[in-house]
C-alpha positions in Angstrom: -17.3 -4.5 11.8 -16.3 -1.5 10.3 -16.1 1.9 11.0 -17.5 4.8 8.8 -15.9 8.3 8.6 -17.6 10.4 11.0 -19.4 12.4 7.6 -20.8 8.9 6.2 -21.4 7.5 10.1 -25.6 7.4 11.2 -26.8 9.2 14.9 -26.5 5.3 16.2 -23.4 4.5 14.4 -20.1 4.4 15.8 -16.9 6.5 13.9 -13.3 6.7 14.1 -13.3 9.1 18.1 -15.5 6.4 19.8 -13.1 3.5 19.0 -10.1 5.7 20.2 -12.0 6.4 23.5 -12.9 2.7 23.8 -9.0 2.1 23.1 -8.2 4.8 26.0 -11.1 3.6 28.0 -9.9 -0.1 28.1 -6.4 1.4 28.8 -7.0 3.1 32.2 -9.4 0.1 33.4 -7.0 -2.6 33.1 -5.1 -3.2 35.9 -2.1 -4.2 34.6 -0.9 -1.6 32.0 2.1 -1.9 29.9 4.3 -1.1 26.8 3.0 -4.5 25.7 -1.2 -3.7 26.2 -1.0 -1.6 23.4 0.5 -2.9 20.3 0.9 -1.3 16.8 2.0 -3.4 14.0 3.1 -1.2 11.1 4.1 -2.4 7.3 7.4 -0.9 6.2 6.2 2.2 3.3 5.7 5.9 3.7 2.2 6.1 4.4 2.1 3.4 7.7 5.5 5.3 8.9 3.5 8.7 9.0 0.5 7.0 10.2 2.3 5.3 13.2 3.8 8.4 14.4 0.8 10.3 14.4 -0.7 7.7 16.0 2.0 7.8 18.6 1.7 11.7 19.1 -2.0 10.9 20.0 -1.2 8.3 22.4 1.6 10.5 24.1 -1.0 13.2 24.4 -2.8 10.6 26.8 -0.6 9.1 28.8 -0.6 5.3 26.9 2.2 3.8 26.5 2.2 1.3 23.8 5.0 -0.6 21.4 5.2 0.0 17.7 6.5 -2.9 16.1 7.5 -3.0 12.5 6.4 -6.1 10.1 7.9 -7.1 6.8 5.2 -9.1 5.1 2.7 -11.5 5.3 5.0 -14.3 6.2 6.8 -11.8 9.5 2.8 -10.6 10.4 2.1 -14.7 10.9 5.1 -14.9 13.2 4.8 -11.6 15.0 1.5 -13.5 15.4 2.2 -15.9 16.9 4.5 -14.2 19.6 1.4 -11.9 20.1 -0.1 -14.9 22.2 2.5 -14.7 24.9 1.3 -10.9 25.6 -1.6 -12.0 28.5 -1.9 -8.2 28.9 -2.5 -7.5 25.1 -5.8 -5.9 24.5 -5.5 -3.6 21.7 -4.0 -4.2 18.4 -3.6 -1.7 16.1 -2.4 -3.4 12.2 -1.3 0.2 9.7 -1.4 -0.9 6.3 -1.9 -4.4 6.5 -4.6 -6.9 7.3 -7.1 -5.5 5.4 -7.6 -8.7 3.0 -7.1 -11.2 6.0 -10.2 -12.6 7.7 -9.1 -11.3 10.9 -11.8 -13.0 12.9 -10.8 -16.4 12.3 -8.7 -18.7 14.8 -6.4 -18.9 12.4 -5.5 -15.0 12.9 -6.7 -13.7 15.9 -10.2 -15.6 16.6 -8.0 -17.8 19.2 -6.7 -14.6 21.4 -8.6 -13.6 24.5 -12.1 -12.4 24.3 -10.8 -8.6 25.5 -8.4 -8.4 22.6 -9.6 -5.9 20.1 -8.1 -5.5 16.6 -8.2 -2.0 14.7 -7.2 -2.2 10.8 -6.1 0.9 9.4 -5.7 0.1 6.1 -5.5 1.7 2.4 -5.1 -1.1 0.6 -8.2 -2.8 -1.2 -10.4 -5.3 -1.1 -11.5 -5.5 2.1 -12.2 -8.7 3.7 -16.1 -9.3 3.9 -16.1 -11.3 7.3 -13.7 -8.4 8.9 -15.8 -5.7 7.3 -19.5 -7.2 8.2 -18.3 -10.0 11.2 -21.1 -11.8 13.4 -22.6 -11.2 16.4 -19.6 -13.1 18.0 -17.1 -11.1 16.3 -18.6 -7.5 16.2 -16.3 -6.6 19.2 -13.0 -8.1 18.1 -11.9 -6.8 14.2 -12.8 -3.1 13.9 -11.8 -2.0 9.9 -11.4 2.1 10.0 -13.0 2.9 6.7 -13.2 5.4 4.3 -16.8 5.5 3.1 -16.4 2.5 0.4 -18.0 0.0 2.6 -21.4 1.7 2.2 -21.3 0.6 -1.5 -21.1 -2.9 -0.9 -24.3 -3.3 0.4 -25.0 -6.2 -2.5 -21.9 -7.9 -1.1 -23.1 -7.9 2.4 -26.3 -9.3 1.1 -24.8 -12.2 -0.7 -21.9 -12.7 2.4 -24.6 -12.4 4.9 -27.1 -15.4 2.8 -24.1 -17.5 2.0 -23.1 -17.5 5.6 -26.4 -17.8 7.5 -28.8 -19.9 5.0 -28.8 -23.7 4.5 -27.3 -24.9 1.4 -29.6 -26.3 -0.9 -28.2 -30.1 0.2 -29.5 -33.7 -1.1 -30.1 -34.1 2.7 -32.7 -30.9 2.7 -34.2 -32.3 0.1 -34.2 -35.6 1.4 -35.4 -35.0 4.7 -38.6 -32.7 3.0 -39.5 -35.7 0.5 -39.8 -37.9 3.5 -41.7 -35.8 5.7 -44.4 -35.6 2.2 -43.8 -39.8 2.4 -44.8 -39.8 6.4 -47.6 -37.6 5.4 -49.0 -39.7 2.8 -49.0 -42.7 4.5 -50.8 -41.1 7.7 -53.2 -39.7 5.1 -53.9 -43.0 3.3 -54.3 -45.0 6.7 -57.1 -42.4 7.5 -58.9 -43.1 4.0 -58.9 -46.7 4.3 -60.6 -46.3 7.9 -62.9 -44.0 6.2 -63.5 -46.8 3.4 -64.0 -49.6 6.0 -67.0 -47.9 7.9 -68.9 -46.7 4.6 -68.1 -49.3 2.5 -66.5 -47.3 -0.5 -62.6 -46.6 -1.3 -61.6 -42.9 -1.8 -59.4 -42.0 -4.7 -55.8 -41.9 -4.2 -54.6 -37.8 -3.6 -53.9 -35.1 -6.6 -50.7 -34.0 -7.4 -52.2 -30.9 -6.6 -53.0 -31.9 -3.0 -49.2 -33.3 -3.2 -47.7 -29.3 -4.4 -49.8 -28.2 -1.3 -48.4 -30.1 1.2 -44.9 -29.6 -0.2 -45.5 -25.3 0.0 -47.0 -25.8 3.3 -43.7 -28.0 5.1 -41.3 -25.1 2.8 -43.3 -22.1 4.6 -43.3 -24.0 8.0 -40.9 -23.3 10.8 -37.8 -25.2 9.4 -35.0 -22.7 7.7 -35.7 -21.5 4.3 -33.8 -22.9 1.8 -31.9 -20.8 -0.8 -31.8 -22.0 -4.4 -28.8 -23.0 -6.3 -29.2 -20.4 -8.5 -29.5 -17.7 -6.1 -26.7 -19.1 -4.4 -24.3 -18.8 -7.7 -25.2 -15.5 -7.9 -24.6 -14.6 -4.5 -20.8 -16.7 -5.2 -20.3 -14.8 -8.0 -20.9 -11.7 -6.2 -18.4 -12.0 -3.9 -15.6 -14.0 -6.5 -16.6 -10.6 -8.4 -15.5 -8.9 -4.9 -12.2 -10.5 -4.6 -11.3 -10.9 -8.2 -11.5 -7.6 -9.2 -8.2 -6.8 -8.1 -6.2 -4.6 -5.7 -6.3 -0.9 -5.8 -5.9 1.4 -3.0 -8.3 4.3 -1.3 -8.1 6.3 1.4 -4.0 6.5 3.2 -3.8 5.4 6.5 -2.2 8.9 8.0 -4.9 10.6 6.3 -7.4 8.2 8.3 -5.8 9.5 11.8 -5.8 12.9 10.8 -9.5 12.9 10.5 -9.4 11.2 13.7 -7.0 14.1 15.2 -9.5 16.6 13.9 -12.8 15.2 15.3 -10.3 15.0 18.9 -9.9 18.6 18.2 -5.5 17.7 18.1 -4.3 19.0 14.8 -1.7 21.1 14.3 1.0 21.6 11.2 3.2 18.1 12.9 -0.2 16.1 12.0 -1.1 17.8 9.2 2.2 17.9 7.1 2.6 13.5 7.8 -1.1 13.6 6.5 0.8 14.9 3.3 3.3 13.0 3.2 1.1 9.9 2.9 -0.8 11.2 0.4 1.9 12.4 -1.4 3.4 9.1 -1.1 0.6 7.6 -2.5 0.5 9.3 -5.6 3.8 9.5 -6.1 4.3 5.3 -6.2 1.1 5.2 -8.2 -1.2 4.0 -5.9 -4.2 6.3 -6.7 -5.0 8.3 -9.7 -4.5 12.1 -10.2 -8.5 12.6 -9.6 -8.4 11.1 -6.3 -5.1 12.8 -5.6 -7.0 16.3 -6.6 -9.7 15.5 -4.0 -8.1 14.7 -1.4 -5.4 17.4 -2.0 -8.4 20.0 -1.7 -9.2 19.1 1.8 -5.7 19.2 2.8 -5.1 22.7 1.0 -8.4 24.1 3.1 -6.7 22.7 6.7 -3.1 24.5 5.2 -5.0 27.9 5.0 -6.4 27.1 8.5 -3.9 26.5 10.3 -1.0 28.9 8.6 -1.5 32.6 8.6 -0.6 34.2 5.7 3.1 35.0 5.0 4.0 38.6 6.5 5.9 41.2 4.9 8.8 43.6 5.6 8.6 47.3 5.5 9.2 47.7 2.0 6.2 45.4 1.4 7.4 43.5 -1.0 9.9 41.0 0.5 8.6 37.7 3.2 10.2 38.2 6.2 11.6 34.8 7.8 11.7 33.3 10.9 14.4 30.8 12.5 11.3 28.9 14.3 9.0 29.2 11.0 7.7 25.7 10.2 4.6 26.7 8.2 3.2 24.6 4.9 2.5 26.3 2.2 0.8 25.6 -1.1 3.0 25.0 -4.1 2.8 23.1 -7.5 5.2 20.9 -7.8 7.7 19.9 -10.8 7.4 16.6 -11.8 11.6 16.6 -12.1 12.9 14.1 -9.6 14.2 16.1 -6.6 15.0 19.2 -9.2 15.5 21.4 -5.8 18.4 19.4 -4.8 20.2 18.0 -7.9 21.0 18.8 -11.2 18.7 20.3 -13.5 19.5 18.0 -16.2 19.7 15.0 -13.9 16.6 15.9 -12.5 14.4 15.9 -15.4 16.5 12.9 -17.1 15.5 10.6 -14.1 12.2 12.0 -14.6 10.0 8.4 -15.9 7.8 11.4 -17.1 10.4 12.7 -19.5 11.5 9.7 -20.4 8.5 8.6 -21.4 8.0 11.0 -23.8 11.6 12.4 -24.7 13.4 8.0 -24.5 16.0 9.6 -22.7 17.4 5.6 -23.1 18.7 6.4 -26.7 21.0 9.5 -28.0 18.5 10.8 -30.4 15.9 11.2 -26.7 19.1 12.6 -24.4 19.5 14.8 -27.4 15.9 16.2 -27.4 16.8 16.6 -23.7 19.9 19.5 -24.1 17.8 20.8 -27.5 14.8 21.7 -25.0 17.3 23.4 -22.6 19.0 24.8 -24.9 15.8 26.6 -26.9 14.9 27.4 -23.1 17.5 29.7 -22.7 19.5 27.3 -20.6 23.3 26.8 -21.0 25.0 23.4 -20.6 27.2 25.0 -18.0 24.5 26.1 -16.3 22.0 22.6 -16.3 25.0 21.0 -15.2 25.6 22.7 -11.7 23.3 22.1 -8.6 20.2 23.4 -8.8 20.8 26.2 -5.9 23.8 27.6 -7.8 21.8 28.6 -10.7 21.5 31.6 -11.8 18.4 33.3 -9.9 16.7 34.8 -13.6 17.0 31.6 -14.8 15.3 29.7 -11.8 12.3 32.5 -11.8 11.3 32.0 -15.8 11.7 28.1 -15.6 8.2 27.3 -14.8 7.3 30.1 -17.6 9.4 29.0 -20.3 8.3 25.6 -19.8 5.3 26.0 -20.0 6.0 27.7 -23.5 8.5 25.6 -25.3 7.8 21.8 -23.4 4.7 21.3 -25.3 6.3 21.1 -28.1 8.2 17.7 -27.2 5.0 16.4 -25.3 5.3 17.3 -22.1 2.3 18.9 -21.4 1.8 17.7 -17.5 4.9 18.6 -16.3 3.4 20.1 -12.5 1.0 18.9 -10.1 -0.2 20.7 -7.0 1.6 19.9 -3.9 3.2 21.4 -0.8 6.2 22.6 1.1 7.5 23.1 4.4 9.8 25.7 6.0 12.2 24.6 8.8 13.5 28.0 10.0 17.2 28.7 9.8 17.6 24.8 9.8 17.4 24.3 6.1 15.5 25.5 2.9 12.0 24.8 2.5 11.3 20.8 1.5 8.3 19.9 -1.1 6.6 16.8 0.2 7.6 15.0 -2.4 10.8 15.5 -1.7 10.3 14.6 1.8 8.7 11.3 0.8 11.7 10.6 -1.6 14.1 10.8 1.2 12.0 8.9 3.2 11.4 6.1 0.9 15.0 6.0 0.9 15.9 5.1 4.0 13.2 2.7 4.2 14.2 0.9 1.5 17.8 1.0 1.2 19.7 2.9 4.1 21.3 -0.4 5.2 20.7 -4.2 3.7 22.4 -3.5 0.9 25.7 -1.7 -0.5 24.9 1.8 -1.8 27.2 4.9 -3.0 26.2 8.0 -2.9 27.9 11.4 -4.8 29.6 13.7 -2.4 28.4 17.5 -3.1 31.0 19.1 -5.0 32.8 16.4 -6.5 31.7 16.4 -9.8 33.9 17.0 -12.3 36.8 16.4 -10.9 36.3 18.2 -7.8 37.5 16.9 -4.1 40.5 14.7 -4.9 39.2 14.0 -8.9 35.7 13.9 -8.1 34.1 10.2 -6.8 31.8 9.1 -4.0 31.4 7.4 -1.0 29.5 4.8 0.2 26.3 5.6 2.4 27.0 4.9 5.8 23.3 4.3 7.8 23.6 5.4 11.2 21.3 3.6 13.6 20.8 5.1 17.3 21.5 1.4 18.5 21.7 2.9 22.1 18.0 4.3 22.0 16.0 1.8 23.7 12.5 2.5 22.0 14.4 1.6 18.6 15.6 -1.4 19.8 13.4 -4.3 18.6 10.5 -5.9 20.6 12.6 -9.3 21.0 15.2 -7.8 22.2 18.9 -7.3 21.7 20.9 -8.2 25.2 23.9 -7.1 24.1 23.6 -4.8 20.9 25.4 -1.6 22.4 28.3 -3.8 23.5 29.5 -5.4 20.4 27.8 -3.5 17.9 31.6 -2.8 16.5 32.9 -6.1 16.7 31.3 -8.0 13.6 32.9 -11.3 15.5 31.2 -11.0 18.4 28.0 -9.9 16.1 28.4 -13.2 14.6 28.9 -15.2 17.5 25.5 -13.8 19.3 23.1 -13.8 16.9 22.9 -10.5 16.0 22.7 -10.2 12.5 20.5 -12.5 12.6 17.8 -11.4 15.1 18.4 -7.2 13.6 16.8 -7.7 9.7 17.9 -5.0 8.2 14.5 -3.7 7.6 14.4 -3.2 10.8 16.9 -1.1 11.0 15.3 0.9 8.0 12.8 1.2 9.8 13.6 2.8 12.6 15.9 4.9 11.1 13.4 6.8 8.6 11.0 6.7 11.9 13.8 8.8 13.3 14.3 11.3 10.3 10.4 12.2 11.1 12.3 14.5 14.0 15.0 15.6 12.6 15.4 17.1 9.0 18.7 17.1 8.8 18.6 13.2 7.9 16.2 13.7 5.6 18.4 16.1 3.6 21.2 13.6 3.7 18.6 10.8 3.0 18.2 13.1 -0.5 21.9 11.7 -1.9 20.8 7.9 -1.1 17.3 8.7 -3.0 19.5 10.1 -6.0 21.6 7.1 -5.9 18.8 5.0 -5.7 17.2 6.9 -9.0 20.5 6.8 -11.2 20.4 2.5 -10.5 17.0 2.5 -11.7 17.4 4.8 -14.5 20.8 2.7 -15.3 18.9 -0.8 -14.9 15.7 0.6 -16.9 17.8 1.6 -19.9 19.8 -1.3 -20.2 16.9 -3.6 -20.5 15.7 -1.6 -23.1 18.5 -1.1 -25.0 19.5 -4.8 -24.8 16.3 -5.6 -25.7 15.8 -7.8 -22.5 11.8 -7.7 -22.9 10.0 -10.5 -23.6 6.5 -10.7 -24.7 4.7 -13.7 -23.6 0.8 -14.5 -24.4 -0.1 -10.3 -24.2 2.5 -9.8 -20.9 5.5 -8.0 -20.8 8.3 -10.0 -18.9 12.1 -9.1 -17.7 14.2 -11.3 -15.8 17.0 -10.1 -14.2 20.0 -12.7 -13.5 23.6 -10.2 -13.6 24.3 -6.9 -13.1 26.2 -4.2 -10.6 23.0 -3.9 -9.2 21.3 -7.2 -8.8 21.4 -7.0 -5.1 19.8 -4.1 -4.8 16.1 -5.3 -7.4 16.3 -7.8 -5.0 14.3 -5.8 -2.2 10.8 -5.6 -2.8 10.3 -2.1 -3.1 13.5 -1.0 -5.4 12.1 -4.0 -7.8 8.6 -2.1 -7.6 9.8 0.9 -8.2 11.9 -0.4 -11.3 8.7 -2.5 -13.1 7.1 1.5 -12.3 9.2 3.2 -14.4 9.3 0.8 -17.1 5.3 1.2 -17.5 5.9 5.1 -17.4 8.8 5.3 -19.8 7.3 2.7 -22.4 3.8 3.8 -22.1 3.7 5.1 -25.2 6.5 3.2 -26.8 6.0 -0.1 -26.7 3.9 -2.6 -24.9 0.7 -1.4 -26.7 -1.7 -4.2 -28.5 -4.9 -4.4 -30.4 -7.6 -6.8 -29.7 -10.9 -7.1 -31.0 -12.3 -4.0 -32.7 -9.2 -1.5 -32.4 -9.5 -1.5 -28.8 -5.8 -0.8 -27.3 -4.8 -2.1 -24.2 -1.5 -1.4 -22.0 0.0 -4.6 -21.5 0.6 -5.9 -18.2 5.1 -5.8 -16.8 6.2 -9.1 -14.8 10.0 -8.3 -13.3 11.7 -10.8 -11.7 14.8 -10.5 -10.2 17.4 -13.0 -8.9 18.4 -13.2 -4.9 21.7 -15.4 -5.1 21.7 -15.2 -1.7 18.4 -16.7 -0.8 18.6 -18.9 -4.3 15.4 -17.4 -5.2 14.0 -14.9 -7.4 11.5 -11.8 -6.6 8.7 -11.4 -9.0 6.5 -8.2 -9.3 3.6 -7.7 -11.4 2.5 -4.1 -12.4 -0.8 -3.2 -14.7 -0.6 -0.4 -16.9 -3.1 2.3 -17.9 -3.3 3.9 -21.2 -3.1 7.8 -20.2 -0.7 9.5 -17.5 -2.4 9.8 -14.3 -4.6 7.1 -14.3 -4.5 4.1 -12.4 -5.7 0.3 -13.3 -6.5 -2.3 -10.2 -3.5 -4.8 -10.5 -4.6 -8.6 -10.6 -1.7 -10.0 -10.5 -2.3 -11.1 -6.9 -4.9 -13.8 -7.6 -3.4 -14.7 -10.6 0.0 -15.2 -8.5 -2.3 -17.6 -6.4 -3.7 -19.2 -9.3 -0.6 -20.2 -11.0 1.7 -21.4 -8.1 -1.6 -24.1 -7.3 -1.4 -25.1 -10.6 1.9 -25.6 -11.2 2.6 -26.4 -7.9 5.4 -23.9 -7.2 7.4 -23.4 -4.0 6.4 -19.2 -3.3 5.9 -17.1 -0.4 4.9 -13.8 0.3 7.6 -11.7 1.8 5.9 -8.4 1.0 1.8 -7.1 1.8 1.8 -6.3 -1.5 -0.2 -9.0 -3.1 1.0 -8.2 -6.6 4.7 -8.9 -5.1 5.9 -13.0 -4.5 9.0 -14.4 -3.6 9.4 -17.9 -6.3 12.2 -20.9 -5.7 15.1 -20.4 -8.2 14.1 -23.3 -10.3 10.3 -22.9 -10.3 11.0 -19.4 -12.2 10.3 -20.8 -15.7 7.1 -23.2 -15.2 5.7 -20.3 -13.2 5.7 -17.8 -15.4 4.3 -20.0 -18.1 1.2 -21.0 -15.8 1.1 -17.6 -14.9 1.0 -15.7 -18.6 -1.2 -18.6 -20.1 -4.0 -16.7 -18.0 -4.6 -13.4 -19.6 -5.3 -10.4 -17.2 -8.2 -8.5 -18.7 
C-alpha cells in the first residue's frame, strides 16, 4: 500500500503523520518494548544518512527507542533479513533508501514475519514495485511505500497488476471445461427432442449454430469468473514489462520525505531542515535528478529558509552583518560549480571541476593551458590561483563571480553556478555550502577507512613543513560509544582494538566491515563540524584520484567502443584499490560522461539523430578475485538526466551467459562479476543495445 504526500492524499486517505502515529501507537501498546521493536535499516549514501538521523531526532522527541542498522547492498539486506526473524519483539521496520523494487510482501522477504510486523519504505529510488505499491487485502497492513505523488500516475499499471493478479488465465482447461458444459447441454437438449418426437410422431431438427452462440454467451455471462482474453492479457504484460523496463531513475530524497513528515508534526527547525538539504543537494550533485527537478524542489526549501531564519541584522554603521558565536542560520547562496573552491585551490578547484573539464579537456596541455589563459585574462595571477582559497586577496574574491560571468563564456562555460545554500556555525568555523557539506560527507562514507588514502597537510605545498608532503588519513572511530557499536555485537572491541593480533585472533575484522565503520563515522560528523572540515582533505584526495584515474584513461586511450557502448577496464594502477568500492567506481564512470560529453562518445543513427553513448567501468578487486562493473547512461545537454537501464540489462546478460554475479550495492546499475566471467559478460551484455 502506499502512502501519498499529505497535498496528493484524499479526506479518507491515509498520509505520511498517520503512519508515524500508528508506529508510535503500536510502540506504547506493546508490552515488551525495546531497542530491537523498532528497527531502521539504512543504505550507506548521503541522502539515507540524513534521512536516518532525522528520523532519529523524531523518535527521540517521543520517547522510542529504536536501532539503526546500516546495510551494504542487496546481498547484506537478505542476511540482515534473515537475523530480523530472531527479533520476536520486532514490529516496525523502517528500510531508507532501499526496498523499493523488492516485492516486500512476499515470504521470500518479509511475508513469513509475524502478522504485527509492519514495513515502511522510504525510498527515492525508482520503479517501484507494483505488489508493494498496490498489495492485497492480506497485505494492505504489512508493506507501507511513503510516496511522493508518482504513484497516482500509474493508475494503468494498477489496472493491468490488479487483472493479471485477480482474473483467470485464458487456460485450455477454461476452455475445456465451457465446451463441455455446451456438450452436457446438448445432449440434455437432444434427449428432450427425441421424447418430444416419440409422443407426436415427428423428429425435430437438430439445433442452429445460432442456438449453439447463445448458449455459449449465456454459460460466459453466468456466475463462473470472467475470463480475460489473451490479447488483453498481453497488453496488460506489456504494461507492466513497460513498468519495469523503463529503467531506474530517482524522485523524491528520502530526508526530504521526513521533513514533510516533521512539518505536518509541526517539528521543524534549521537541524531538520539543513539535512533536508543536504539530501537534496546530494542528489543533484551525484546526478541522480535533473537540474528542473533540482529547481523545484530547491523553491520549497528556499520558502522554509526564509521562514524559519530572520533576516541578517546589522551593526550601527548599517552596513556590516553582525555575527554571533551561537549563529547557525541557512542562508540562500548560489553556488560555484568549482569543486570545494572555498577550501582549496582556486585552480585545483576548477581543474577537478568534471564541468571545466568537459569543456576546457583539462586531460591535455593545450585544455590546462586554456585553464591559466582564463585566469590569467581574469585578472588572476599564478601566485595568487595557487594559494588557498582564504588567503586570496579579498578584491579578487569579491569580482570572481563578476568577471566570470564576463570572460567564461568565451571558453563555454556558461553554467558555471546553481542555486544552493549555506550554513553558519558561530565562532566554530566559516560558513559551509551544502555541497560542501555533502562532499565531506560522501567522503567519509566512502572512503574514511577500507582503504589506504593520503591526504595533503595545509601548508605544505611547495615545499612547506619539512619539504612539503602528506600524510595518510587516519579515520577515527568512537569504538567506545555503544550506540555505534554494531547490532551483532563486538564483545571485546574496546579491549583489543590496538592489538591487530588479538583483532585477528577474535574475529574482529571480520565481523567490523569497514563500511560499517564508514558509516558510523559520517553518522557522527552530522554533530560535530569539525569532522566534516577535516572530512574536506579526504574528499580532495578522493577528487585528485579520480581526476588522475580519469585522465589517464583518456590519454592512454583505454576506451573501448563495443556495439554503441563505451567500455573501460581497469586491471593496474596506484589506485586500483580504491575503484574497487562501489561508490568511488560510480563516481569515476560520472565524470567520464561529464568530461567527454561533448568530446567523444557521440554517434549518429538513423536520420542524424545523436545519441550519448552509454559508459561500462569495470574495475579489478584482486582481493576478492573479482571485478566491479558500473554502468552509467548519458544525456546529451548538462543538467539533464537519462533513466539508466543497465540494471535489467545486467540481469539479462549474466542469464544468458550464465555468469557467476552478485549484487553488493542497491544500485541496480552496479554488479559485482567473477574474475574470469569479465569478458563473455560484457559481450552478452553490449550485444543488447540500450535505446
Amino acid at each position: 500500500m502506499f502512502l501519498p504526500p499529505p497535498q496528493f492524499a484524499g479526506p479518507s486517505q491515509r498520509s505520511y503523520a498517520e503512519a508515524y502515529a500508528e508506529i508510535v501507537a503500536t510502540y506504547r501498546r506493546s508490552p515488551t518494548t525495546s531497542a530491537s521493536s523498532v528497527i531502521v535499516l539504512v543504505a550507506p549514501d548521503v541522502d539515507a544518512l540524513c534521512a536516518a538521523r532525522m528520523l532519529a531526532d523524531l523518535f527521540k522527541q517521543d520517547d522510542i527507542m529504536h536501532r539503526i542498522i546500516p546495510v551494504s547492498g542487496m546481498a547484506a539486506l537478505e542476511s540482515q533479513r534473515n537475523e530480523l526473524l530472531n527479533y520476536p519483539e520486532l514490529h516496525t521496520l523502517v528500510l531508507l533508501n532501499m526496498g523499493a523494487i523488492l516485492e516486500l510482501p512476499s515470504p521470500e522477504w518479509f511475508g513469513d514475519f509475524n502478522a504485527s510486523l509492519v514495513v515502511h519504505v522510504i525510498d527515492s529510488a525508482r520503479p517501484q514495485n507494483l505488489s508493494s505499491l498496490f498489495g492485497g487485502e492480506s497485505e494492505v497492513d504489512r508493506v507501507y511505500i511513503w510516496d511522493d505523488g508518482g504513484a497516482n500516475d500509474l493508475e494503468e499499471e494498477r489496472q493491468a497488476w490488479e487483472a493479471l493478479l485477480y482474473e483467470p488465465e485464458p487456460d485450455s482447461d477454461t476452455d475445456s471445461d465451457l465446451d463441455s458444459q455446451l456438450e452436457d447441454e446438448d445432449d440434455f437438449h437432444d434427449e428432450e427432442d427425441e421424447r418430444a418426437s416419440g409422443s407426436s410422431g415427428k423428429r425435430r431438427h437438430g439445433r442452429s449454430d445460432e442456438d449453439t452462440m447463445n448458449k455459449r454467451r449465456r454459460l460466459e455471462n453466468s456466475e463462473q469468473p470472467k475470463r480475460m482474453s489473451r490479447d488483453i492479457r498481453d497488453r496488460h504484460s506489456a504494461c507492466i514489462e513497460k513498468h519495469y523496463g523503463a529503467g531506474t531513475w530517482h524522485g523524491q530524497s528520502a530526508s526530504g520525505t521526513i521533513y514533510i513528515l516533521a512539518t505536518v508534526l509541526e517539528r521543524v527547525d534549521n537541524d531538520l531542515l539543513w539535512l533536508a538539504i543536504l539530501g537534496l543537494t546530494f542528489q543533484y550533485t551525484s546526478s541522480r535528478i535533473s537540474r528542473d527537478k533540482y529547481d523545484q524542489y530547491h523553491q520549497a526549501y528556499y520558502d522554509e529558509v526564509a521562514r524559519l531564519n530572520p533576516p541578517l541584522t546589522t551593526s550601527t554603521s548599517g552596513n556590516v552583518p553582525t555575527g554571533n558565536p551561537d549563529d547557525s542560520t541557512i542562508r540562500a547562496a548560489d553556488e560555484l560549480r568549482f569543486t570545494l573552491f572555498r577550501h582549496w585551490t582556486l585552480y585545483d578547484a576548477m581543474y577537478h571541476s568534471s564541468y571545466v573539464a568537459n569543456k576546457l579537456g583539462i586531460w591535455r596541455e593545450r585544455g590546462r593551458k586554456k585553464l591559466t589563459g582564463l585566469l590569467a585574462k581574469m585578472g588572476f595571477s599564478i601566485p595568487q590561483t595557487q594559494q588557498p582559497y582564504s588567503h586570496m586577496d579579498m578584491d579578487l574574491k569579491r569580482q570572481l563571480r563578476t568577471k566570470l560571468e564576463a570572460i567564461a563564456p568565451e571558453y563555454g562555460l556558461i553554467e558555471l553556478a546553481y542555486p544552493s545554500f549555506t550554513r553558519s556555525y558561530g565562532f566554530r568555523t566559516q560558513p559551509l555550502s551544502a555541497a560542501d557539506m555533502v562532499e565531506g560527507l560522501g567522503a567519509l562514507l566512502e572512503v574514511s577507512s577500507g582503504v589506504k588514502m593520503e591526504i595533503e597537510i595545509e601548508g605544505a605545498r611547495n615545499g612547506g613543513e619539512w619539504f612539503g608532503g602528506g600524510k595518510v588519513w587516519d579515520a577515527r572511530w568512537r569504538e567506545e560509544d555503544g550506540e555505534n557499536i554494531p547490532p551483532a555485537g563486538v564483545s571485546n572491541l574496546t579491549m583489543d582494538r590496538h592489538d591487530p593480533e588479538k583483532q585477528e585472533d577474535n574475529g574482529l575484522k571480520k565481523s567490523l566491515e569497514w563500511w560499517v565503520r564508514n558509516f558510523w563515522t559520517a553518522y557522527d560528523s552530522l554533530d560535530d563540524i569539525s569532522r566534516v572540515r577535516e572530512a574536506l582533505s579526504l574528499a580532495m584526495s578522493l577528487h585528485r584520484a579520480i581526476i588522475r584515474q580519469g585522465s589517464s584513461i583518456i590519454d592512454k586511450q583505454e576506451i573501448k567502443t563495443m556495439n554503441r557502448h563505451r567500455v573501460v577496464i581497469l586491471t593496474q594502477g596506484p589506485d586500483l584499490a580504491l575503484f574497487a568500492h562501489p561508490g568511488v567506481l560510480s563516481r569515476l564512470a560520472l565524470w567520464l560522461v561529464e568530461a567527454l560529453r561533448d568530446k567523444v562518445g557521440r554517434a549518429t543513427f538513423g536520420r542524424s539523430k545523436k545519441k550519448c553513448l552509454p559508459f561500462v567501468v569495470a574495475c579489478l578487486d584482486e582481493k576478492e578475485g573479482t571485478f566491479i562493473v558500473v554502468g552509467v547512461t548519458a544525456a546529451l545537454e548538462f543538467g539533464d538526466i537519462r533513466k539508466n537501464q543497465f540494471g535489467l540489462a545486467f540481469l539479462d546478460a549474466k542469464t544468458r551467459c550464465n555468469a557467476r554475479t552478485r549484487h553488493s550495492s542497491f544500485d541496480t546499475s552496479v554488479l559485482e562479476i567473477n574474475q574470469a566471467d569479465l569478458s563473455v559478460f560484457l559481450e552478452t551484455l553490449c550485444h543488447e543495445t540500450l535505446v
